[in-house]
TIZAGU-970365 format. One record per residue: residue number from 1; x, y, z of N, C-alpha, C in turn. Coordinates in Angstrom, 1 decimal, m for minus. Each point is the difference from the previous one (the first is absolute). Last residue first. Example, Ala and Ser with C-alpha at 12.3 -4.5 7.8 and 13.67 -1.06 7.14 Angstrom:
<pts>
+-----+--------+--------+--------+--------+--------+--------+--------+--------+--------+
:   n :    n.X :    n.Y :    n.Z :   ca.X :   ca.Y :   ca.Z :    c.X :    c.Y :    c.Z :
+-----+--------+--------+--------+--------+--------+--------+--------+--------+--------+
:   2 :   12.8 :   m2.2 :    7.1 :    0.9 :    1.1 :    0.0 :   m0.8 :    1.1 :    0.8 :
:   1 :    0.3 :   m5.7 :   m0.1 :   m0.9 :    1.2 :    0.0 :    0.9 :    1.2 :    0.0 :
+-----+--------+--------+--------+--------+--------+--------+--------+--------+--------+
</pts>
This chain:
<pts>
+-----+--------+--------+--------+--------+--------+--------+--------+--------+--------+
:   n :    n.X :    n.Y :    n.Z :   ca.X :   ca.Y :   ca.Z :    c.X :    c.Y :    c.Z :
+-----+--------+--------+--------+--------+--------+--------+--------+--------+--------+
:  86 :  138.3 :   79.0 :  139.8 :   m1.0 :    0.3 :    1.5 :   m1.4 :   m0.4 :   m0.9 :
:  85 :    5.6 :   m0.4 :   m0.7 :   m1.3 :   m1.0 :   m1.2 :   m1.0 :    0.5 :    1.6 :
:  84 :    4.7 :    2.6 :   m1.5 :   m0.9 :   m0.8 :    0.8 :   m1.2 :   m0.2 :   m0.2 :
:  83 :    3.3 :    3.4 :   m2.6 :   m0.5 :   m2.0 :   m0.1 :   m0.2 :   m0.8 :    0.9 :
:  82 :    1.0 :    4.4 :    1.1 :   m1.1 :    0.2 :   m1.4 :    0.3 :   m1.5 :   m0.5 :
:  81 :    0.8 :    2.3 :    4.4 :    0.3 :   m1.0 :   m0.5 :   m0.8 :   m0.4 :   m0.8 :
:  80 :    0.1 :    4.4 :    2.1 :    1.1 :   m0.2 :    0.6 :    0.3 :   m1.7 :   m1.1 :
:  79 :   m4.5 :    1.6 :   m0.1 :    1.0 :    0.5 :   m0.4 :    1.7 :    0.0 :   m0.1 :
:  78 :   m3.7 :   m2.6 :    2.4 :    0.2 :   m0.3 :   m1.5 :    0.7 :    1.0 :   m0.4 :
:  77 :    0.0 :    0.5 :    4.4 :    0.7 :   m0.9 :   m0.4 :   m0.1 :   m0.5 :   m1.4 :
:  76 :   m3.2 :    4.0 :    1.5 :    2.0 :    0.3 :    0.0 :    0.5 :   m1.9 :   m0.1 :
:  75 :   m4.4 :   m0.1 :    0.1 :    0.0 :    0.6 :   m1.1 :    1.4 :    0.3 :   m0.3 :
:  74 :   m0.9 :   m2.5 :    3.8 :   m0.7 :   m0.5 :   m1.0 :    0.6 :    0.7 :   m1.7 :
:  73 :   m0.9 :    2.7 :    4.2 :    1.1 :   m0.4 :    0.1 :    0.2 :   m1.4 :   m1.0 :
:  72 :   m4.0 :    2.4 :   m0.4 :    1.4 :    0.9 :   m0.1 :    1.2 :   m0.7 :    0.1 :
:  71 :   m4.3 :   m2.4 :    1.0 :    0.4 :    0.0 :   m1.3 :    1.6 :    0.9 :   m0.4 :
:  70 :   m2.7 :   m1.7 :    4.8 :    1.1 :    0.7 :   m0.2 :    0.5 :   m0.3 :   m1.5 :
:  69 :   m4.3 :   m1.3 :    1.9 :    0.7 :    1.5 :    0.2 :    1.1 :    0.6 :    0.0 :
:  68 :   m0.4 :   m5.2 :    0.5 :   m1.1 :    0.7 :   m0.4 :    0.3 :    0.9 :    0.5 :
:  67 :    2.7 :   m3.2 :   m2.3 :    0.2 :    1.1 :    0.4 :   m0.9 :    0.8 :    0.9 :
:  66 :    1.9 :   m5.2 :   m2.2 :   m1.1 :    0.6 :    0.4 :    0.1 :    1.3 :    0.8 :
:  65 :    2.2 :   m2.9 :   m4.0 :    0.0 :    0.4 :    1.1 :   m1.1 :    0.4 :    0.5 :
:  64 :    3.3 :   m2.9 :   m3.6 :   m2.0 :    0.4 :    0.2 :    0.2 :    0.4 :    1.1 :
:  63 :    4.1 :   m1.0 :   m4.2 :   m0.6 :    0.1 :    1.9 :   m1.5 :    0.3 :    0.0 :
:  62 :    4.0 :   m2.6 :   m3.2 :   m1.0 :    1.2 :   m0.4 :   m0.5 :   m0.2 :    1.5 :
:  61 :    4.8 :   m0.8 :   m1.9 :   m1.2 :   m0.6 :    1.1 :   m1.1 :    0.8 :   m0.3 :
:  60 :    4.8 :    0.3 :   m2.0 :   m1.0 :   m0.5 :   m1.1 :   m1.1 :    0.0 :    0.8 :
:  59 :    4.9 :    0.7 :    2.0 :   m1.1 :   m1.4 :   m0.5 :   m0.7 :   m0.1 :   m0.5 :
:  58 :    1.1 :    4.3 :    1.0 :    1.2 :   m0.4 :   m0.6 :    0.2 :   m1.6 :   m0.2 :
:  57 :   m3.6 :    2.2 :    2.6 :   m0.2 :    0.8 :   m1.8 :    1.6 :   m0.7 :   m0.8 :
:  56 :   m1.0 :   m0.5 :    4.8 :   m1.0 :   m1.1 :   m0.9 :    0.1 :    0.5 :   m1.7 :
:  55 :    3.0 :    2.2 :    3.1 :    0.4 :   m1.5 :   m0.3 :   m1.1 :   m1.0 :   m0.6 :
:  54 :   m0.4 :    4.9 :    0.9 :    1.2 :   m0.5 :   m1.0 :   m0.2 :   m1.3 :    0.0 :
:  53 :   m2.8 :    0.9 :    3.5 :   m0.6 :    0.6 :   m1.6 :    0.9 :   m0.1 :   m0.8 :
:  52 :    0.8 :   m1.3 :    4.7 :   m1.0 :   m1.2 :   m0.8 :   m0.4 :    0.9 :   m2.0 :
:  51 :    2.4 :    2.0 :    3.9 :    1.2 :   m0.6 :   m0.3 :   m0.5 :   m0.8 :   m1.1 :
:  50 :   m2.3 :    3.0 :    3.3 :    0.7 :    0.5 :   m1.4 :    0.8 :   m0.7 :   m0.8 :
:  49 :   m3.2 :   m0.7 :    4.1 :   m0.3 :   m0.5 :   m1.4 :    0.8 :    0.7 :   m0.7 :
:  48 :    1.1 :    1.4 :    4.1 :   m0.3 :   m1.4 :    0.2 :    0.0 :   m0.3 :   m1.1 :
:  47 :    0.5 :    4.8 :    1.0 :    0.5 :   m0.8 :   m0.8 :    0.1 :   m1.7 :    0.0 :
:  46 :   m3.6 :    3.6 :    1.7 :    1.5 :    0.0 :    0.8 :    1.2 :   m0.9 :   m0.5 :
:  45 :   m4.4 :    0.7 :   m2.3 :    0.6 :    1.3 :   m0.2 :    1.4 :   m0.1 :    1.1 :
:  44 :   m2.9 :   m3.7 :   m0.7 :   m0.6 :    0.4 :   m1.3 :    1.1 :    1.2 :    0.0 :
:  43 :   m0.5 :   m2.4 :    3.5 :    0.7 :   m0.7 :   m0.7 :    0.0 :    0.9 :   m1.2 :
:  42 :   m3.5 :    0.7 :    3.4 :    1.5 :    0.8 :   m0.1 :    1.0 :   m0.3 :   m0.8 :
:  41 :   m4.0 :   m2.7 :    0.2 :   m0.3 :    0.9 :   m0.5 :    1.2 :    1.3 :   m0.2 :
:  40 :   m1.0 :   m4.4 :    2.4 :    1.1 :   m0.2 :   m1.4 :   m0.4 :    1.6 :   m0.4 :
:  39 :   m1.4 :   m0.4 :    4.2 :    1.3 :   m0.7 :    0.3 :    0.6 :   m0.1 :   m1.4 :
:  38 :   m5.0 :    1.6 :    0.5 :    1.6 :    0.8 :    0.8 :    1.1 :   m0.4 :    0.1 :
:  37 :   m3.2 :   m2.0 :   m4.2 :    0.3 :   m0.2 :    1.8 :    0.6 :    1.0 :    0.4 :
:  36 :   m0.5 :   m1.0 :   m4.6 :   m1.0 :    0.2 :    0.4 :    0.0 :    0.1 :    1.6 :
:  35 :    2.7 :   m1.3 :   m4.2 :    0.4 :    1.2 :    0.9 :   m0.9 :    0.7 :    0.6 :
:  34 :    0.8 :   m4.6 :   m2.6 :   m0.8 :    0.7 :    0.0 :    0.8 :    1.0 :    1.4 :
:  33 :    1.4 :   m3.5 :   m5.1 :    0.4 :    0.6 :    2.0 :   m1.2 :    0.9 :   m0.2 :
:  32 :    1.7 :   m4.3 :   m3.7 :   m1.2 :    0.7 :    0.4 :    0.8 :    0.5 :    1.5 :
:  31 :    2.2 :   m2.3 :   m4.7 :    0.0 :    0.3 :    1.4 :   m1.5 :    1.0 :    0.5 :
:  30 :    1.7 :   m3.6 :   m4.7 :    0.2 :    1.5 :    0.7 :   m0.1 :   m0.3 :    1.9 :
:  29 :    0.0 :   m4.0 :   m3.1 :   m0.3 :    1.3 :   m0.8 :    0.5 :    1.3 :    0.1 :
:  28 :    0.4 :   m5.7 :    2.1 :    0.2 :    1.7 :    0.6 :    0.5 :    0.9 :   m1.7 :
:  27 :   m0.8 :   m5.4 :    0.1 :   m1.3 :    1.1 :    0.5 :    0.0 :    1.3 :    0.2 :
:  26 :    4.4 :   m3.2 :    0.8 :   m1.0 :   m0.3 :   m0.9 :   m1.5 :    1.0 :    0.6 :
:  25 :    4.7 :    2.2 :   m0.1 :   m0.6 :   m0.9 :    0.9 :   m1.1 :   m0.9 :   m0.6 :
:  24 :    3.3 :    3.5 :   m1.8 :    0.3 :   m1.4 :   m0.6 :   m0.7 :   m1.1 :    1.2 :
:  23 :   m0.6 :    5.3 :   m0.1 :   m0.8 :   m0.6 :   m0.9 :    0.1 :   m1.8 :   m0.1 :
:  22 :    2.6 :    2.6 :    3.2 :   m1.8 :   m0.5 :    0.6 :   m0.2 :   m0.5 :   m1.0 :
:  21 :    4.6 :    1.5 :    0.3 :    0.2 :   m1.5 :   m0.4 :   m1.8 :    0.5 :    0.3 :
:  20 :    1.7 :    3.6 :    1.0 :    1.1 :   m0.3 :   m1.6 :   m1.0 :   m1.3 :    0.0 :
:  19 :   m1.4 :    1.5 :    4.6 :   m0.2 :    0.3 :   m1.4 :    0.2 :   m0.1 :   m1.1 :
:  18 :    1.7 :   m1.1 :    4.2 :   m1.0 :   m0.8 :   m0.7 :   m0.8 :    0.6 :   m0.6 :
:  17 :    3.7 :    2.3 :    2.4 :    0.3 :   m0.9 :   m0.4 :   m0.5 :   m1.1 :   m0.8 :
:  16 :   m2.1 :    3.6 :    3.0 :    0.6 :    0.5 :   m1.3 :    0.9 :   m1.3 :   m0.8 :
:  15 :   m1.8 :   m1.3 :    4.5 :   m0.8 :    0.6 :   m1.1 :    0.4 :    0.7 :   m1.0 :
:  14 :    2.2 :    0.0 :    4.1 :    0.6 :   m1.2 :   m0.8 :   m1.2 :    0.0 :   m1.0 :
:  13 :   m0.4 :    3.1 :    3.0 :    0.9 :    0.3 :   m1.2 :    0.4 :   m1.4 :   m1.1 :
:  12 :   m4.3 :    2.1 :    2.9 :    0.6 :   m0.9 :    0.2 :    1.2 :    0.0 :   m1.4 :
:  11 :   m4.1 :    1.5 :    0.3 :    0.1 :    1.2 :    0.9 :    2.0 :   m1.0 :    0.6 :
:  10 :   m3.5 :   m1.3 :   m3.7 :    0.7 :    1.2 :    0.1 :    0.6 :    0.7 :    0.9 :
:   9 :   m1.3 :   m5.0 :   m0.9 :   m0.5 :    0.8 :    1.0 :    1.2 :    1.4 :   m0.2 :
:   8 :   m3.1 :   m4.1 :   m3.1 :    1.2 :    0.8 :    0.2 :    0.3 :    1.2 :    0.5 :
:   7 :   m2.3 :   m4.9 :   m0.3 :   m0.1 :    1.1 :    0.0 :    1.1 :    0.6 :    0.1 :
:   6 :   m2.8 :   m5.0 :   m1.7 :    1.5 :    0.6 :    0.0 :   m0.5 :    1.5 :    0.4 :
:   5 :   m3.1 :   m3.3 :   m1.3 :    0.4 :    0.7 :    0.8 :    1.1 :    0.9 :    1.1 :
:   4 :   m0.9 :   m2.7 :   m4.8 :   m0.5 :    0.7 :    0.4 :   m0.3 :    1.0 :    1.4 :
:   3 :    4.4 :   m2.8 :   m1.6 :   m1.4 :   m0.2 :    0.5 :   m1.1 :    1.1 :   m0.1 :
:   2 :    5.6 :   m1.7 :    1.0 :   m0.7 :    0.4 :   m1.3 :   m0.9 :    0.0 :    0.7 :
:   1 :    4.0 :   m0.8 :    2.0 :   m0.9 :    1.0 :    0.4 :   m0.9 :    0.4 :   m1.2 :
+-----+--------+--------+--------+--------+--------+--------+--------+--------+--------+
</pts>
């Protein structure tokens, strides 16, 4: 399952599992999510995404997200995880 196209569907548990190992994929740096839809956008506060910010921070993953209008909530997860790479 290497590849640049590889995704990772947060909303889906077996997904927590492939994180420890992303960096050792050829190509994979980090991770990119956008929380731009009615559908990923709840993720953000109904605990869907809560699983992805320890675990990218306790891999080293640096993340790029895409928030629009929602920096606050953005702002409580870098708190909550002061070595996550945002």
């Amino acid at each position: 399952m290497a590849g640049a196209g590889l995704r990772l569907a947060l909303e889906r548990p077996e997904s927590r599992a492939l994180v420890a190992g992303w960096k050792q994929q050829p190509g994979m740096i980090g991770m990119r999510f956008t929380f731009h839809t009615d559908l990923q956008r709840p993720w953000l506060t109904d605990g869907t995404a809560d699983w992805l910010w320890p675990a990218a921070e306790r891999a080293g993953i640096p993340l790029m997200v895409l928030l629009p209008c929602l920096l606050d909530v953005l702002d409580r997860i870098a708190a909550r995880h002061p070595d996550l790479k945002l």
